[in-house]
N, C-alpha and C positions, 0 to 999 in steps of 0.2 A: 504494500500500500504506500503510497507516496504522500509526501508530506502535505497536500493542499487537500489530497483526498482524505487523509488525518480529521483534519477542520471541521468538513461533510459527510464524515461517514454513518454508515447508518447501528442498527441495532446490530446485526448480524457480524458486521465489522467489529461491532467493540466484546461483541461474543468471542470472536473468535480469536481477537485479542486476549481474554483474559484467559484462555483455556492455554494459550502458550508460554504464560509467564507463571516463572518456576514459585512455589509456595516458598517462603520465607517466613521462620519462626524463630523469634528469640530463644535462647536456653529457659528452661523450667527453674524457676525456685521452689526450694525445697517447700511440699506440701507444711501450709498454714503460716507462712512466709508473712509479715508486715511491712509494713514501713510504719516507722512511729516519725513525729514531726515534734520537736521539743524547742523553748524560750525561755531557759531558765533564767530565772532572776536572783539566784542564792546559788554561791557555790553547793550549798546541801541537796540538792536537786539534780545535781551528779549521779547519785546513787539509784537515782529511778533509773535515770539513762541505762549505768553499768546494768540492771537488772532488766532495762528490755534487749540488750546485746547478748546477755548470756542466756538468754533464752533462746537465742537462734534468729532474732530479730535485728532490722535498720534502725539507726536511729538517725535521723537528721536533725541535727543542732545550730539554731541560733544564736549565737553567744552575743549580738549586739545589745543587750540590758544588763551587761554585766561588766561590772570593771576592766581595764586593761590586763589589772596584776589579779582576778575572777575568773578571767576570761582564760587566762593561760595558765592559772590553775585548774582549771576544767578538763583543757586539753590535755595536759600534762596526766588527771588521771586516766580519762580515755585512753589514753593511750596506751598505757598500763593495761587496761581491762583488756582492749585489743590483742595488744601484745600476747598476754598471756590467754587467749583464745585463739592465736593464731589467724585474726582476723584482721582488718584493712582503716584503716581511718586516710579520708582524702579534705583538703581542703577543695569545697568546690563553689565558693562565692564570698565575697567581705564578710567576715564574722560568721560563715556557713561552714560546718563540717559533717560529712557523711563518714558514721561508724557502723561495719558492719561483718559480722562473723564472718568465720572460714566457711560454712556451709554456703553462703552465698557469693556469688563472683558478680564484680564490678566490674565492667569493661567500659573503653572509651577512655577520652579524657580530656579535664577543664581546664585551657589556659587561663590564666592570669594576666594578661597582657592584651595591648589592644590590636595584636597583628591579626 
């Protein structure tokens, strides 16, 4: 099919368009898998975190309501908890950090930068 008849094509055309493109599926997380989303405002709100991590779960962290020297005591324990779950912690936005077990894989990745 040619690109002008792309434009004008009919039903038939986009049928048999989709019957030739190959299926693509992301990989499975592990059955009962979350994402948690978390804003603490105390460093003591850490420990929920570490407890939706070791359950097998994400957690995305907010850290902008938290002090500088809060802030990087947070990550500091995250990372800890990671750590010793053999799991991932990625900075992926200002004051944004996704922590999450070994069960789940993280692929892709956030620059920092305006290129």
């Amino acid at each position: 099919m040619a690109w002008k008849d792309f434009l004008n094509g009919t039903e038939e055309d986009d049928e048999e368009y989709e019957e030739r493109q190959p299926v693509r599926t992301a990989p499975a997380a592990p059955a009962g898998t979350s994402i948690a989303l978390y804003e603490p405002s105390a460093f003591d709100e850490a420990t929920a975190i570490a407890d939706t991590i070791k359950k097998g779960n994400v957690a995305t962290v907010n850290l902008h309501r938290l002090s500088k020297d809060y802030a990087q005591r947070t990550i500091d324990f995250l990372t800890g908890v990671v750590y010793a779950l053999n799991g991932r912690i990625e900075k992926v936005g200002h004051n944004l950090i996704l922590c999450s077990p070994s069960e789940v894989k993280v692929s892709g990745r956030i620059t920092m930068n305006s290129d």
